[in-house]
C-alpha positions in Angstrom: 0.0 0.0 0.0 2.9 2.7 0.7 5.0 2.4 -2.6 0.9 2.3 -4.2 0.5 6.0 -1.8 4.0 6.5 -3.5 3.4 6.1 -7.2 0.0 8.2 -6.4 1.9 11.2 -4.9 4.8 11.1 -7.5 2.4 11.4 -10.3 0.3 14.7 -8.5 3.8 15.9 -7.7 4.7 15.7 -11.9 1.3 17.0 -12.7 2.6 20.5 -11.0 6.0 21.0 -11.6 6.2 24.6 -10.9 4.1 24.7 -7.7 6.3 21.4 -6.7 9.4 23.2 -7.6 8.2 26.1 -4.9 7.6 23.9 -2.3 10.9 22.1 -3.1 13.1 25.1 -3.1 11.3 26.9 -0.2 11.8 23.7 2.0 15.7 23.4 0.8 16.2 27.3 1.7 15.3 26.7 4.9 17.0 23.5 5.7 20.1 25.2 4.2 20.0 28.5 6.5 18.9 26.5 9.2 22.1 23.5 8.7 24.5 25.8 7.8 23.9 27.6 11.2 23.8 24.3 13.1 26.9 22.8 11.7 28.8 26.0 12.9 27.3 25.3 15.7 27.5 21.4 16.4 31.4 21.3 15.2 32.7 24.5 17.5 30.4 22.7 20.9 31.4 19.6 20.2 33.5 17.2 22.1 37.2 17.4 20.1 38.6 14.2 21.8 35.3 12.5 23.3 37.4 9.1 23.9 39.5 10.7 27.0 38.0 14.1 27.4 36.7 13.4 30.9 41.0 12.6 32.0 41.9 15.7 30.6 42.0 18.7 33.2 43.1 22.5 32.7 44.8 23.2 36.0 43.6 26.9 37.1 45.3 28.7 39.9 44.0 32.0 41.2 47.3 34.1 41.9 45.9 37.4 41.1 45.7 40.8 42.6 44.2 40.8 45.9 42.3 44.2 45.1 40.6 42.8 41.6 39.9 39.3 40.6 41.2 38.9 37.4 37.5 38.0 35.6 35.6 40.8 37.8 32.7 40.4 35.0 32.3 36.5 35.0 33.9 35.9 37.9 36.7 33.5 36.0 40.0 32.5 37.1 43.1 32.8 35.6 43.2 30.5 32.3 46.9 30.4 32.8 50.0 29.8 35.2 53.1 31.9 36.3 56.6 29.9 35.4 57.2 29.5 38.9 54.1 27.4 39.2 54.1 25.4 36.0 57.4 24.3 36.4 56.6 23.8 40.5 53.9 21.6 39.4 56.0 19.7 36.7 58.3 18.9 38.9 56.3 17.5 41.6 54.7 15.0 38.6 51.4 14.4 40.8 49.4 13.8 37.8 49.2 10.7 35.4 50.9 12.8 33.4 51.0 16.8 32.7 52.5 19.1 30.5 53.3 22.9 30.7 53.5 24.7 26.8 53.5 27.9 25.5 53.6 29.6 22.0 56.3 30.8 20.5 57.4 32.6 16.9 60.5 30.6 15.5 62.5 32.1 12.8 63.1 29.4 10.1 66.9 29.1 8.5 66.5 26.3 5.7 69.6 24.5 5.2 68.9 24.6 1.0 71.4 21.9 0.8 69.7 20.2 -2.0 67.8 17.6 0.5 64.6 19.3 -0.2 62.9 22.0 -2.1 64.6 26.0 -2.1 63.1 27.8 1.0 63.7 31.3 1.8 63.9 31.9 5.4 60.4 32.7 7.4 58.8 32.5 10.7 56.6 30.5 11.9 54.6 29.4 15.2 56.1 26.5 17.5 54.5 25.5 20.6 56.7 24.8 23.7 56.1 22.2 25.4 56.9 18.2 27.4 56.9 15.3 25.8 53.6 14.3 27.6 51.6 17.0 25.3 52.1 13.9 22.4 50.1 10.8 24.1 47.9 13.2 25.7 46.3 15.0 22.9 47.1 12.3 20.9 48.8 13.9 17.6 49.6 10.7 14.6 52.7 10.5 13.7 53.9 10.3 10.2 57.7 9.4 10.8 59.6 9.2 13.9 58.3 9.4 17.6 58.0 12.1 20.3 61.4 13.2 22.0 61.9 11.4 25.7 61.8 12.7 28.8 65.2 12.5 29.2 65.8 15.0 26.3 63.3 17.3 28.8 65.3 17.2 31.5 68.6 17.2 29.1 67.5 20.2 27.4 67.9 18.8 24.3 67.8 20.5 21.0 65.4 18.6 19.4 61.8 19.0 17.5 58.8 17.2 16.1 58.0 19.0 12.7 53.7 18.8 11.5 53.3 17.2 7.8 52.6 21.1 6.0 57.0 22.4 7.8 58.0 18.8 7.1 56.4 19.0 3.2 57.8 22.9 2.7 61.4 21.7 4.0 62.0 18.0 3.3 59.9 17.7 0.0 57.4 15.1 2.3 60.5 12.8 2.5 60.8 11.3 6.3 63.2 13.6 7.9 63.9 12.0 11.1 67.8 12.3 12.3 68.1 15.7 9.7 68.6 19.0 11.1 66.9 22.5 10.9 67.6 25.9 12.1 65.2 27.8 14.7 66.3 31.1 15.4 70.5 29.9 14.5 70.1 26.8 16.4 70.6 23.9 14.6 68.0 21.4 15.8 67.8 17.5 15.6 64.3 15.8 14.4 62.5 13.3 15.7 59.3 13.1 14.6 57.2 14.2 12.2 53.3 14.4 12.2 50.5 13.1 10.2 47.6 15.8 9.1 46.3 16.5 12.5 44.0 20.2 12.7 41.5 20.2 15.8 38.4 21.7 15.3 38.7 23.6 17.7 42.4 24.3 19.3 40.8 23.6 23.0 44.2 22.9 24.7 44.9 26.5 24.1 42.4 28.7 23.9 44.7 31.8 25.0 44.4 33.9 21.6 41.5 31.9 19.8 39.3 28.4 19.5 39.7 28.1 15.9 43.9 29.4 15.4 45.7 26.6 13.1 48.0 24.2 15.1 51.4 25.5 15.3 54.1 24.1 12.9 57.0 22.4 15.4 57.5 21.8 18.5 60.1 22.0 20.6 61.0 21.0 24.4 59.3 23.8 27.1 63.3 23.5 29.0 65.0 24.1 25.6 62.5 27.2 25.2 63.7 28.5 28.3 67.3 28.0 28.3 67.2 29.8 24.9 64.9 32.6 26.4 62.3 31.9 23.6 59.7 34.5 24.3 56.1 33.6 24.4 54.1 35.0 21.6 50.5 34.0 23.2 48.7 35.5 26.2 50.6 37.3 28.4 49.1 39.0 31.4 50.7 41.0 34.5 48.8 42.6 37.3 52.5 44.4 38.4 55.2 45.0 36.5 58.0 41.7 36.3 61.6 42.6 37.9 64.1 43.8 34.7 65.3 40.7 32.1 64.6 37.2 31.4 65.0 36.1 35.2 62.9 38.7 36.9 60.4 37.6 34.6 59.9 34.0 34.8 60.0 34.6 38.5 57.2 37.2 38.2 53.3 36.5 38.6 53.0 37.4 35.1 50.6 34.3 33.9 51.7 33.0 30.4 51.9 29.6 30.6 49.1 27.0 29.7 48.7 23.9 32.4 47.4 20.6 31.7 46.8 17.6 33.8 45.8 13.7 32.9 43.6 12.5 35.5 43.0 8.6 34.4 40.3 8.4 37.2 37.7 10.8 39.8 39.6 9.2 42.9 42.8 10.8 41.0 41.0 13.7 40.3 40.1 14.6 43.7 43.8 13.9 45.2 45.3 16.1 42.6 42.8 18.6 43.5 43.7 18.0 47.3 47.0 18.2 45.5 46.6 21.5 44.1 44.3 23.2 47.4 48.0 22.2 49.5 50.2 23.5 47.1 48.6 27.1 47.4 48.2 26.6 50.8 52.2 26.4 51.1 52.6 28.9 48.7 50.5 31.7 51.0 53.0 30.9 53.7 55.7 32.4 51.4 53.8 35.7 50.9 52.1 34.8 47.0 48.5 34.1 46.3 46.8 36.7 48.4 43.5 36.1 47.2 41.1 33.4 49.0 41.9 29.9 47.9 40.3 29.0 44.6 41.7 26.2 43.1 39.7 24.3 39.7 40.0 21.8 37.2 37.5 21.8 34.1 37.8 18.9 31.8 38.1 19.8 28.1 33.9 20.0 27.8 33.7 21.9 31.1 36.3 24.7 29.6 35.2 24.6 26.3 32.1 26.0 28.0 34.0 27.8 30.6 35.7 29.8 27.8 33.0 30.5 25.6 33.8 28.8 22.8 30.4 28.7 21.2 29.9 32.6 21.6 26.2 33.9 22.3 26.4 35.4 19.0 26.5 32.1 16.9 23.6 30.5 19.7 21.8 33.7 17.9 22.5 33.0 14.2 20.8 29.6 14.7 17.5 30.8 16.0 17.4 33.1 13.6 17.9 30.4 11.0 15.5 28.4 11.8 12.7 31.2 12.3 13.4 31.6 8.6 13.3 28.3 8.5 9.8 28.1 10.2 8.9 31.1 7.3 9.6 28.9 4.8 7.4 25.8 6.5 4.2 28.5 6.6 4.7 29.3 2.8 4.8 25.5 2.0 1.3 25.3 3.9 0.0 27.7 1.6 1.1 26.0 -1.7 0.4 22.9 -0.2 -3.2 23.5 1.1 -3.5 25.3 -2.3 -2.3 21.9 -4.2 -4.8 19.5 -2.3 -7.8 21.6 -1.9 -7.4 21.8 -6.3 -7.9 17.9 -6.1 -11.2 18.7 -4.3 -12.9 16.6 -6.8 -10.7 13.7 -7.1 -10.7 13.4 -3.3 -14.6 13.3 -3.2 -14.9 10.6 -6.0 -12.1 8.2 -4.3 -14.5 8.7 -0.6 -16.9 8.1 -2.8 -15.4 4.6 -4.6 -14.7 3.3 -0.6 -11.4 5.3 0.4 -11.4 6.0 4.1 -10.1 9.1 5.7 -7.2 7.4 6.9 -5.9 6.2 3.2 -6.6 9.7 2.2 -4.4 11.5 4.9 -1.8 9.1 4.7 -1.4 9.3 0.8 -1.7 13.2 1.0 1.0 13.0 4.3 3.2 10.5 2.0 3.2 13.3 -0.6 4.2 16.2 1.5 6.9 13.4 2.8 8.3 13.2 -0.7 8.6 16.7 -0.9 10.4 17.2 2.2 13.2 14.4 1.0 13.3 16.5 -2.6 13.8 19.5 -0.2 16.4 18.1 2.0 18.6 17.1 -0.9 18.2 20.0 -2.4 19.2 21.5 0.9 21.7 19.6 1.3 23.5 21.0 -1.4 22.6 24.3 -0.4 24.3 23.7 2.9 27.5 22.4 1.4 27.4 25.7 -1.0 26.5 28.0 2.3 29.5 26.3 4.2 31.6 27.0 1.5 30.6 30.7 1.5 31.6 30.6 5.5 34.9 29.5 4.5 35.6 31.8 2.2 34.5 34.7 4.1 36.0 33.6 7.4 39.5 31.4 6.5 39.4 30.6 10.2 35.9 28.7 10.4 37.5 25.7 8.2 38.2 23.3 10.4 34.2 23.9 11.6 32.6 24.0 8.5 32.6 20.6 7.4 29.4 18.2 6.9 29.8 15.0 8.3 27.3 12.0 8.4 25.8 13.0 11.4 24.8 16.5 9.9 23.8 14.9 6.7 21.5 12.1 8.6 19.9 15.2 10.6 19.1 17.1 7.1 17.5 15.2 5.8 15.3 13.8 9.0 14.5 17.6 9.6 13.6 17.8 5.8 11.3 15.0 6.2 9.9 16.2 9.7 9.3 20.0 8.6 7.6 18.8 5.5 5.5 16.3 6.8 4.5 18.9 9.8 3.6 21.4 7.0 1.5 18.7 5.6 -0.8 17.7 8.5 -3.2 20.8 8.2 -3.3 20.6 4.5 -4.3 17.1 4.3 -6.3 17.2 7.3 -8.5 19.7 5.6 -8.3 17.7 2.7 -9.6 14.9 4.3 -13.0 17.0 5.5 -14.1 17.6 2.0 -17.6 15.8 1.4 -18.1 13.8 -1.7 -21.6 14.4 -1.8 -20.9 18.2 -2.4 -17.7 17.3 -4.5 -20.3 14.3 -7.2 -22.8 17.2 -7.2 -20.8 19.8 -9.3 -18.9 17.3 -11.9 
């Protein structure tokens, strides 16, 4: 009976092309204002590392001036650490594992020795860092392997390269046990990475959620020994003592902090951890301010940081009020379309057709047009995502359809559609065939 409901509704759908077309393209407008907005949306909210997410904690500190908090407005603490206590907490190694980074601008030397293509010299963004930052945020590795822990505490000159510096300096070759030149040190690699863009850059979200991934990496020791600067967040509430020295032992916060937490029961000692630590430090005159220790997990600061701006919550209600807009104009056209079929409606009561077989072969209809509007809209979105990128290069890594947007396209196609429907073909459904017999 459904592929008979079928055939019927195809063949009313053909017998109108340019009404159908209206109702098509008004349903796919919709959906493609509506998914466009929601696929911003779902990709910037979403979980970037949902398998471990839960174990990984930013470790927040609140060493600020005693006369202002440092968020006044929101009531935040600082989203980063002084030197003094990143490398306090490194040391003590009360986590499953933990890593201390920072950003930094590395001028590039290329060797041009023939090994690889002619590159002028440029700079480019490292990150800073321990080897921890590798099997906790899980990076792939193309050639080669993080450096050890032993080349932390050595100081080592050493770097992992990503695929794009390895590609622009080695031709793609595997450059493991080659040299490059940061800044007129010559340094030794040991890795290089697969593709590997987050969608959103959550373990630092310092100077932006959606900044590319920085291009090598080098140890967080070397970076100091060499007095790399940091070229991310910076933030005093006094001015540091003169040099290098007075500033790493300022309470300048510049430093991001993460911790692996494998369990809640190691959780809440690290966080017993963390409330003793302070508690010690207030003895030696620092953190003045009443004792406010935290430790969001990547969800919980995602949120915490306002990734997913109010503005963008915004943009999709407004989408799918237009979207709604569209839904009452296919109402029209389709109340139009069935209440023309007045008299083939009446004679079919007539022949022994039940309300019922009616409704659900007018509801089938409107169904079909919803999954001709859906993947019409579903090219529309891919077009209006494309658009996004183009105006804003930094929305690429969250502009992407993936299966679970397409699968919800097209069931909100279907559901809008057949909700436009029900009034239509209930009315439909009322018309009398003794009224319709009596004017053929």
């Amino acid at each position: 009976m459904f592929g008979y409901y079928l055939s019927l509704g195809l063949r009313s759908l053909r017998r109108n092309p340019v009404l159908t077309a209206l109702m098509v393209f008004g349903i796919a407008l919709g959906i493609a204002a509506s998914m466009t907005s929601l696929t911003v949306f779902h990709l910037m909210g979403s979980d970037p590392i949902p398998w471990k997410s839960d174990r990984l904690h930013v470790v927040q500190l609140d060493n600020w001036d005693i006369n202002q908090a440092y968020d006044e407005e929101k009531g935040r603490l600082p989203d980063q650490l002084t030197y003094l206590d990143a490398t306090a907490l490194m040391a003590a190694g009360r986590a499953d594992r933990q890593v201390a980074m920072y950003k930094v601008v590395l001028p590039v030397q290329p060797a041009n020795d023939g090994s690889g293509p002619e590159v002028k010299p440029y700079l480019m963004l490292g990150r800073a860092t321990y080897n921890d930052f590798f099997p906790m945020f899980e990076p792939p590795f193309r050639y080669g392997a993080p450096w050890s822990r032993e080349q932390d505490e050595a100081m080592a000159r050493v770097t992992v390269l990503t695929q794009t510096t390895n590609e622009k300096l080695f031709g793609g070759a595997d450059s493991t046990g080659k040299t490059v030149r940061f800044d007129g040190v010559d340094y030794t690699v040991v890795g290089v990475l697969d593709h590997w863009q987050p969608r959103v850059k959550y373990f630092d979200l310092t100077v932006g959620a959606l900044t590319e991934s920085e291009e090598a990496f080098i140890p967080f020791t070397t970076a100091i020994d060499l007095r790399a600067q940091s070229s991310g967040n910076n933030s005093c509430f006094k001015a540091p003592a003169p040099g290098w020295e007075g500033y790493l032992a300022s309470d300048c916060i510049w430093i991001q902090f993460w911790a692996q937490l494998d369990s809640p029961a190691r959780e809440a000692e690290y966080k017993n951890f963390l409330d003793a630590y302070v508690m010690e430090q207030k003895k030696l005159g620092r953190f003045e301010r009443p004792l406010a220790t935290l430790l969001p997990d990547v969800n919980e600061w995602i949120a915490l940081q306002e990734v997913v701006s109010r503005d963008v919550e915004i943009q999709v209600g407004l989408a799918f009020a237009f979207l709604a807009v569209c839904l009452v104009n296919t109402v029209g056209l389709l109340l139009a379309k069935f209440m023309r079929k007045s008299g083939e409606i009446g004679l079919r009561r007539a022949l022994g057709a039940s309300r019922g077989q009616l409704f659900l072969q007018h509801l089938i209809e409107a169904g079909v047009v919803g999954i001709s509007g859906g993947l019409v809209g579903l090219a529309l979105t891919g077009l209006g995502l494309m658009g996004v990128r183009a105006l804003y290069s930094e929305f690429k890594t969250i502009t992407q359809l993936d299966w679970t947007m397409v699968a919800v396209t097209l069931l909100l196609s279907v559901l809008s559609a057949t909700l436009a429907g029900l009034f239509p073909t209930w009315r439909a459904c009322r018309v009398q065939p003794a009224s319709q017999l009596k004017t053929q």
